[in-house]
N, C-alpha and C positions, 0 to 999 in steps of 0.2 A: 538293186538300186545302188548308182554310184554312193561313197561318201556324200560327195558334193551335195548330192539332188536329198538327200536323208535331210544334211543340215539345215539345205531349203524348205521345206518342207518341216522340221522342228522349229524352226523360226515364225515360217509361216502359225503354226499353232499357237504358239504362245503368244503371238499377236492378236490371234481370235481371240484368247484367253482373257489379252489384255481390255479387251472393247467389253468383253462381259465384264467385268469387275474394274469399273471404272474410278470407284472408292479407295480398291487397295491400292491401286497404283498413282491415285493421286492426277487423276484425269478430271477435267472439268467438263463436269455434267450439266447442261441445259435445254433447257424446254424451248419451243417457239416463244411463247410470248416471253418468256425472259432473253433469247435472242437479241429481239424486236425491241423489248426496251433498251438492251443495251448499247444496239446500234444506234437509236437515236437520241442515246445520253452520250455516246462519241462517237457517232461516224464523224470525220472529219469535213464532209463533202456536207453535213449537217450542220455542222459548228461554224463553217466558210458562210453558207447562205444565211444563216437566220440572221445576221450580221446586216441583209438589205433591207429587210421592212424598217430594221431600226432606224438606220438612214432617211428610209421613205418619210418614216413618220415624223421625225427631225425635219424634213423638207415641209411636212403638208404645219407644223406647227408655224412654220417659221409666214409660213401663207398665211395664215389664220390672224396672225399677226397684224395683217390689216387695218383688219376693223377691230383692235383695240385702241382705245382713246389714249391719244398723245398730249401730256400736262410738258409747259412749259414755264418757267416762273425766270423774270429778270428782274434786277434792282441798280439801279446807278444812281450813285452820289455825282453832283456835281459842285465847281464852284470857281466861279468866273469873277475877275478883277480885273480894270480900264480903265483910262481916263475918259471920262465923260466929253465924249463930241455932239450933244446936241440939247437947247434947251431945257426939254422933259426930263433928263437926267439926273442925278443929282452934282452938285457943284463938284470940282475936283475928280473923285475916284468913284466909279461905275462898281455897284456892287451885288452880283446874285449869286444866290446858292438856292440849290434847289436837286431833291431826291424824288427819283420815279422807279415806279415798279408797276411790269405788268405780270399776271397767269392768266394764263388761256391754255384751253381746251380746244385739240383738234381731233375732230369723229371722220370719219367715212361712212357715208349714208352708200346701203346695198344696191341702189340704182345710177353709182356714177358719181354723184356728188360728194361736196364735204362740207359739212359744218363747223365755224370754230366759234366758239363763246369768247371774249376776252374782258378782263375786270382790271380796269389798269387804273393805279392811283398817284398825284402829283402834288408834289408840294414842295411852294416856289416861296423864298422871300428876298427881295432886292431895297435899295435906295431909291429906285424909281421914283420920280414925280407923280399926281396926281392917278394915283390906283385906286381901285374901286374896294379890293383888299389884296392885302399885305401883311403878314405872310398870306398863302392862298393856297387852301384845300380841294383839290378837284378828284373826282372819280368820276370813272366812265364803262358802263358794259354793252360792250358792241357783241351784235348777235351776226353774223356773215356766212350764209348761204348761197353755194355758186351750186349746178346742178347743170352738169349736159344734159341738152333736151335731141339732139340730136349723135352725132362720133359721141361715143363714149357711155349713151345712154341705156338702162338693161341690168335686169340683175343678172343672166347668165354674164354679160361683157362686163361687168364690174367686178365678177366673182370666180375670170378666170382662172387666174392664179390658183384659187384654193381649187377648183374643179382638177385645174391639170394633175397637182400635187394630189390631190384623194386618190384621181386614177394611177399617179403612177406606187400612191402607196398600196393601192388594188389588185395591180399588176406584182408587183412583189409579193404580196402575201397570198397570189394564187402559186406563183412560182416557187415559192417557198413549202406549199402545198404540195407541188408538183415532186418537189426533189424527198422529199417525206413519203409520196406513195410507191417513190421507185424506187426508194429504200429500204422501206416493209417490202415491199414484192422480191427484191434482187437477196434481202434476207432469207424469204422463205423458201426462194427458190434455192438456195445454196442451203441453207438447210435440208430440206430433203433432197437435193443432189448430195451430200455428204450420209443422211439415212440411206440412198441408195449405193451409193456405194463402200457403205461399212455391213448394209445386207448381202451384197455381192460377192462381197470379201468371203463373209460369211458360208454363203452356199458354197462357192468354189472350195471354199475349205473343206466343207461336207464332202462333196463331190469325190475330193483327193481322198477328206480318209476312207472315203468309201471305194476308192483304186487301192490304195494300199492293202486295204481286207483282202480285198479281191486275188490281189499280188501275190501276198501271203499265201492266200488260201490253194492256190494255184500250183505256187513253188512245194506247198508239200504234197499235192496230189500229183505233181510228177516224179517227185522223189520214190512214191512209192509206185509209180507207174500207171497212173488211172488219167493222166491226162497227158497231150505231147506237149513237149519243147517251147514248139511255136507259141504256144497259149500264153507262156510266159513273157515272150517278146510282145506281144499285144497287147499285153497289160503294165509291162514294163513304159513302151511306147508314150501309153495314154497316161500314164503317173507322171512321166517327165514331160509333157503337155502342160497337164493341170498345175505343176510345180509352178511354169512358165507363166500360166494365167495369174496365178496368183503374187508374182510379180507382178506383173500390171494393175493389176485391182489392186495392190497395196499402194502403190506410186498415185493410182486414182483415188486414194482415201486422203493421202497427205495434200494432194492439188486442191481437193475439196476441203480439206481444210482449213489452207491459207487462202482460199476464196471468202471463206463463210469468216476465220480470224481479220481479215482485211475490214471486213464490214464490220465487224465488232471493234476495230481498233486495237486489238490484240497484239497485233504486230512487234510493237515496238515495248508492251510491256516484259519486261525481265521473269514476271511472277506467272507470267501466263503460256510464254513463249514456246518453252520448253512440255506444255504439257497437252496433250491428247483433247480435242473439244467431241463429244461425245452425248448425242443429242439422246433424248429422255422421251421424247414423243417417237410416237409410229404412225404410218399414215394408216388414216382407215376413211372408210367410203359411205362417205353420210350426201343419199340425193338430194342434187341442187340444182332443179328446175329452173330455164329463165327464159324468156321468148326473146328474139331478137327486136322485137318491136317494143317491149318491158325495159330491154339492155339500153337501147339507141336512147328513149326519152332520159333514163336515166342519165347517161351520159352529158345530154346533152343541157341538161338542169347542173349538172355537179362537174361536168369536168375542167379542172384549172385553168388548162390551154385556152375554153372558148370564154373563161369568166377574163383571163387575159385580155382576150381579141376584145373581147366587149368591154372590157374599161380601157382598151387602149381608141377603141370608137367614140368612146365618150367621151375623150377628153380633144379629139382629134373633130368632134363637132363643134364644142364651143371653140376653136380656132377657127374653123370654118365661120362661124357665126361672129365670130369678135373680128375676122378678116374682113366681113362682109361691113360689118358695123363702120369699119375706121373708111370704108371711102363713101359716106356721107360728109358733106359741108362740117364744119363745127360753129353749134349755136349755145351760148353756154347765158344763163338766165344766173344774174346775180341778185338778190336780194341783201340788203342791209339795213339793220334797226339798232338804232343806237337810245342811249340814255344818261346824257349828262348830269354834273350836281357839280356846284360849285359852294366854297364857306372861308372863313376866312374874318382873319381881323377888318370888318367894314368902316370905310372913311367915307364920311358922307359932307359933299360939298355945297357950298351953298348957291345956288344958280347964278343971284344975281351977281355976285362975285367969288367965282369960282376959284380967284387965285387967292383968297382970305386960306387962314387956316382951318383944316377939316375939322369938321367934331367926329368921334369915337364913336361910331357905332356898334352893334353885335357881334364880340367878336369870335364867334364861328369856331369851328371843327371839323375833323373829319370824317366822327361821324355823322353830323348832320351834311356832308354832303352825301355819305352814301346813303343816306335816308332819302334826297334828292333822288338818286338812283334806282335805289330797287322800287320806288312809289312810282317809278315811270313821270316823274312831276312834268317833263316835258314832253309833251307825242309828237309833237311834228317831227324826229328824228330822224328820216328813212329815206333811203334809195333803194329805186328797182334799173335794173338794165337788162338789154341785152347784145350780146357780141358776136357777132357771125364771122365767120372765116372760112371764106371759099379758093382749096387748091386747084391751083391749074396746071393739070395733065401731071396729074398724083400716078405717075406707074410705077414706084414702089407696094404703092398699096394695091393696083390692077397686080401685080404682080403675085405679093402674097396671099389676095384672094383668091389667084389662078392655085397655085400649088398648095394653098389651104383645101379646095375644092378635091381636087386630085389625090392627094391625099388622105383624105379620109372616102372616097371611090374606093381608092386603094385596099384601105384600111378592108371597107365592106366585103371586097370580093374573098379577100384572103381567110377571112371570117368564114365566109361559105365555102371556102376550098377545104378552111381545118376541117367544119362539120363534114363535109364528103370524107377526108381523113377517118373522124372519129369511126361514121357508119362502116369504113371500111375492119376497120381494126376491131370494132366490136361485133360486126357478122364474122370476122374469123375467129374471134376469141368465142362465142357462142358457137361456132362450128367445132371447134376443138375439145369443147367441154363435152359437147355431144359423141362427139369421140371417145373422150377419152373413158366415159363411163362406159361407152358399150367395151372399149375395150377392157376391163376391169372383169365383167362381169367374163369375156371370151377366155382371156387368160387365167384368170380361175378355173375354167373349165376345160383349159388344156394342161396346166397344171395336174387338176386330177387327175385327167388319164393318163398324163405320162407317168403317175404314182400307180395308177394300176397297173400299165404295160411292165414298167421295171419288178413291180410285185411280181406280175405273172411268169416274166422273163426269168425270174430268180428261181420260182419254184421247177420251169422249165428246165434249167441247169442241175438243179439240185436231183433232178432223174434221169442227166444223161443227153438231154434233149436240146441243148443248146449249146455254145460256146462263149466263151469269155468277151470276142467280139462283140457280138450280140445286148451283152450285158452290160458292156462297157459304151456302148452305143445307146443304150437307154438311158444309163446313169447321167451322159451328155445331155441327155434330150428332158433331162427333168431336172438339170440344174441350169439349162436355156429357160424350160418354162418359168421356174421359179423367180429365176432373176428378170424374165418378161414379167411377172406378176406383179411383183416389185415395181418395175419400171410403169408398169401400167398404174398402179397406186398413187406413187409420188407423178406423175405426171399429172393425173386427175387434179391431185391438191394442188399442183401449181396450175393449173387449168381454172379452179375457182379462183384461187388468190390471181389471175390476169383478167379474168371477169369482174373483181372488186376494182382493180386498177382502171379495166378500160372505161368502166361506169363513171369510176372517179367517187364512189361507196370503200374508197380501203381504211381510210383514218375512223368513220362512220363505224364498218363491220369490225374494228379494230380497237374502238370504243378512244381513240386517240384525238383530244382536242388539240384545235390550231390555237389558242388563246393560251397555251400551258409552255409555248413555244414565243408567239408572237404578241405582243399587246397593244 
């Protein structure tokens, strides 16, 4: 063996060396589920998303907002000075002052309408001629109810807004969903894509020193003449082979690496950068039955995409229905009940001579006028109405009930196209699983026998009976099986972990809530 292929080859081992003792060397050892957690305390593409329900739910608050009751409160002083141009006046200079203030209350009632209560109070005193009182206390609570009976009428068409905004905070927080199982899956799978190929590493390694023995053993039984030449060149050969392998399987531990350090966020820390991730779990083969008829329902109850499609239907009906709503007439029913009270410095005149000087009656307050007011002292207060208003040849509104309509067609179909989607992706991922375990069990069992044939090969050499060829040819053939074994192992568990995905069961079998994320 060249220098060269020695150093390769010494290199190569102390890198096996390195993955065993991942303590001395200051390699970060982790498990699946500390993977998993770390991915989703920094994936990035995690931290990016979870950023839109926040929004969403910013949007559906801001909706909600509707029907909270709107308080308004006004107060104006005023005060007015003229020369008196008429009669009734007083002589000279015109003189009122007088302070108002209203609060009211505006509601939105759930089927259209709105209610406002209003309690407004006034108080007036001028030079005026002959008043009945002066100063003069007035309060008033007007109750005013308008109510589409027609456009506009509906608690779903009243309550779009909030509808649309829940579905599109619905739609976000499946989607958020979405990016969370693809991120436990594309973990585990790079997880044991990186156990597979530091077991790899591994065998190959075996494999060589076990060409090396062999090399060894070879070069001194020709030395002493018990075996030819050639034997050494064939074992020589397959040594500088296996060297070669295991450049690649090395280059394939580090690719696996920065796959599985990507999802971790690793990348770009200084502390982590530099050091070896070196996973703590081993895959092992625990049966996991599932029927495809078991997988599909599942799916089709849990997975994010179709909870998507279906709140983006539901919000895409009440358009439809609020589109359909606006090309009726509008007939809008107003009710109003009012409740006066009046008080005040009273002058009371005398009939038959009314321009004599008043006498001083009661003179009043303000709150005996709203004593007036909340006793309802006067009922006749009230109006009803109603107002119709009919467009003609409304085709903005024929318009968006055309592509309201269409639209959520649309919406439907596409719904049934994902479900044929889902069916398909989940009879494969059940197909696979089924797979993958018969293959576990095959490969195991060719495994062993190549453990037998190499055994039996060796004792065959060991009497004369075979050649280096031979042996060197089994050795091949039982670090194939091995690393099939392997491959067939980590494949299985990534085979359950895309049955948990296609289900849309991965945060579930993960024990991972959406609420710890999203609120």
């Amino acid at each position: 063996m060249t220098p060269r292929r020695a150093l390769g080859a010494l290199f190569a081992l102390i890198l096996l060396a390195g993955f065993g003792s991942a303590q001395e060397t200051g390699d970060l050892t982790l498990t699946l589920e500390e993977s998993i957690a770390q991915a989703l305390r920094n994936n990035l593409n995690v931290a990016a998303e979870v950023i839109n329900p926040g929004l969403a739910s910013a949007s559906l608050a801001e909706a909600k907002q509707m029907y909270m009751p709107t308080f308004a409160f006004d107060l104006t002083r005023t005060s007015y000075e003229q020369l008196s141009t008429w009669s009734l006046q007083a002589a000279g200079t015109y003189v009122n002052k007088s302070t108002s203030s209203t609060a009211s209350i505006l509601q939105q009632i759930p089927f259209g309408g709105r209610l406002t209560a209003s309690l407004s109070y006034d108080y007036n005193k001028n030079n005026q001629l002959f008043q009945s009182y002066n100063p003069s206390y007035t309060g008033r609570l007007n109750l005013d109810l308008t109510q589409p009976l027609l456009k506009g009428f509906g608690w779903t068409v009243s309550r779009r807004a909030i509808v649309i905004a829940q579905s599109s905070f619905d739609i976000s927080r499946s989607q958020f969903k979405t990016v969370l199982m693809q991120t436990v899956y594309d973990v585990e799978a790079a997880y044991w894509g990186l156990v597979y190929s530091i077991e790899n590493l591994k065998t190959l390694g075996q494999a060589l020193q076990s060409g090396r023995d062999l090399l060894a053993k070879t070069k001194r039984e020709v030395q002493v003449g018990t075996k030819a030449p050639i034997e050494v060149l064939n074992a020589e050969a397959t040594v500088a082979r296996r060297e070669a392998e295991i450049l690649q399987a090395e280059a394939q531990v580090r690719r696996s690496e920065d796959r599985l350090r990507t999802l971790l966020n690793l990348g770009l820390d200084p502390g982590a950068r530099g050091r070896a991730l070196v996973p703590a779990d081993r895959p092992g083969f625990e049966p996991f039955a599932v029927t495809l008829e078991e997988a599909y329902a599942r799916a089709l109850d849990k997975r994010p995409e179709l909870e998507s499609a279906q709140a983006s239907i539901a919000a895409k009906t009440v358009d439809f229905r609020f589109a359909k709503n606006q090309l009726l007439p509008q007939l809008d029913l107003r009710l109003v009940k009012a409740s006066p009270g009046i008080s005040g410095q009273e002058y009371i005149y005398d009939p038959d001579n009314p321009f004599a000087d008043p006498t001083l009656g009661d003179p009043g307050s303000a709150s005996q006028a709203f004593s007036d007011v909340f006793s309802f002292r006067y009922q006749g207060n009230w109006s009803a109405g109603l107002v119709l208003t009919i467009p003609f040849g409304d085709m903005v509104g024929r318009a968006n009930y055309t592509y309201a309509r269409l639209d959520l067609e649309q919406a439907q179909a596409r719904l049934r196209l994902q479900e044929q989607q889902v069916y398909l992706e989940v009879s494969d991922a059940v197909r696979t699983l089924e797979t993958a375990a018969k293959s576990v069990e095959a490969y195991r069992i060719a495994r062993e026998l190549a453990e037998r044939q190499l055994e039996a090969e060796m004792k065959k050499l060991g009497v004369g009976m075979s050649t280096n060829y031979f042996v060197l040819t089994y050795q091949d053939a039982l670090a194939s099986a091995r690393s099939l074994e392997m491959r067939a192992l980590v494949d299985y568990n990534i085979a359950v972990a895309a049955i948990a995905k296609v289900t849309g069961s991965t945060l579930e079998a993960r024990n991972i809530s959406l609420s710890d994320y999203v609120k």
